[in-house]
C-alpha positions in Angstrom: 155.0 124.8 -52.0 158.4 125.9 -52.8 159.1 127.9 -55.5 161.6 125.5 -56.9 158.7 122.8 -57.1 156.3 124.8 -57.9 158.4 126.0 -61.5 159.1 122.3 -62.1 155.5 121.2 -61.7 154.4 123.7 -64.1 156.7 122.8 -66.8 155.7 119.3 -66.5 152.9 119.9 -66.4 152.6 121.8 -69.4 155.0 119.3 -71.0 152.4 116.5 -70.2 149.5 118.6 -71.5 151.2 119.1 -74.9 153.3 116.0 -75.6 151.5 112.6 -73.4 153.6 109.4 -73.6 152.0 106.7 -75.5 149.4 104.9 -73.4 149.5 107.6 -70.6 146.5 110.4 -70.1 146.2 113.3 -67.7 142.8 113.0 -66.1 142.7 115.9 -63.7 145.2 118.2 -63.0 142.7 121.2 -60.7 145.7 121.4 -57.8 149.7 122.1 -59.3 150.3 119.3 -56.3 147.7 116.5 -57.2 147.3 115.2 -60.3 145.6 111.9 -61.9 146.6 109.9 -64.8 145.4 107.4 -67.1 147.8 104.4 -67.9 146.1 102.1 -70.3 147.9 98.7 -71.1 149.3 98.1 -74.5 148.7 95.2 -77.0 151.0 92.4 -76.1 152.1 93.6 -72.1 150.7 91.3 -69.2 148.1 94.9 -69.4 146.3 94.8 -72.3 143.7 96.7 -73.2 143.7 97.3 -69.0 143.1 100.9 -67.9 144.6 102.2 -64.1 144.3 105.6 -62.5 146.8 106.8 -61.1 147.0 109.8 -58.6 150.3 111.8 -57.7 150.3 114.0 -54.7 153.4 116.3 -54.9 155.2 117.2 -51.6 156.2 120.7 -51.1 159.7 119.9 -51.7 159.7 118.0 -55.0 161.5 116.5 -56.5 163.5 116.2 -53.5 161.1 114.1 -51.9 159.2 112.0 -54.0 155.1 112.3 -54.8 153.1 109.7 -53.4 151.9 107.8 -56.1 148.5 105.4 -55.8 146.7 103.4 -57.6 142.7 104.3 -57.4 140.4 101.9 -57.2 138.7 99.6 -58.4 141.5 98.4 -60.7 144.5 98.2 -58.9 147.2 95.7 -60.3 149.2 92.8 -58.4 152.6 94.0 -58.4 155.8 93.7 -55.9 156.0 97.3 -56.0 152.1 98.1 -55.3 150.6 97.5 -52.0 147.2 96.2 -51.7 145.8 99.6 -50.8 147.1 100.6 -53.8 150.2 102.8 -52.6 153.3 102.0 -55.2 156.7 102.1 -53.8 158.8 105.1 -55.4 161.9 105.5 -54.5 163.4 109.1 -53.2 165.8 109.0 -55.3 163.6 108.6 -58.9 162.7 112.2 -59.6 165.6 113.6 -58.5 166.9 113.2 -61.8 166.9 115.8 -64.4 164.2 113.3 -66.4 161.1 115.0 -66.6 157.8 113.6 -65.4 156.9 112.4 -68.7 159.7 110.2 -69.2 159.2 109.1 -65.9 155.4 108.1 -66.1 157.1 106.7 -69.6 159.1 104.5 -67.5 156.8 103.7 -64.9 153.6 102.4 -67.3 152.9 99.0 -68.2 154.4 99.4 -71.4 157.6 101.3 -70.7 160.1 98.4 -70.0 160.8 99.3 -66.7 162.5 97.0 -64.0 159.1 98.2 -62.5 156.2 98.2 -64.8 153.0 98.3 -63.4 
């Protein structure tokens, strides 16, 4: 992993550890590269009360290339942007930002009002 990713990882990491979005809970984070996450659905969303894991497997090169993001099973959502094997589209371009992972997961839960909640 490059050096570069492997800085950024670590302060999100960290970040995530201390300050978790609303709704959103690190499950395991054992490997800097793999990590899974607890998005639980919040009162009133199309998720309520549901609770999806979520693993992200960083690439070397992040945040140029994207993580690959998948739902585990069993609960894996309909959605446009998830396939049925639970893979979620994310765009190369989404962490390439200088947002940080939390405002990303933020952005990315069912209760972040996102052009693509999930």
């Amino acid at each position: 992993m490059s050096q570069i990713a492997t800085k950024r990882l670590q302060r999100e990491l960290s970040e995530l550890q201390k300050n978790p979005p609303a709704n959103i809970r690190l499950v395991e984070a054992d490997q800097l590269n793999k990590w899974i996450v607890e998005f639980t659905g919040a009162e009133g969303s199309l998720y309520a009360g549901e609770h999806f894991l979520l693993q992200f497997k960083f690439p070397s090169d992040y945040p140029i290339d994207s993580p690959e993001v998948i739902f585990l099973k069993p609960n894996i959502p309909v959605h446009p942007h998830v396939y049925t094997n639970g893979h979620m589209y994310v765009s190369r371009g989404m962490f390439l930002s200088r947002q940080d992972l939390s405002r990303m997961l933020t952005a990315m839960s069912p209760n972040g009002g996102s052009r693509v909640p999930v």
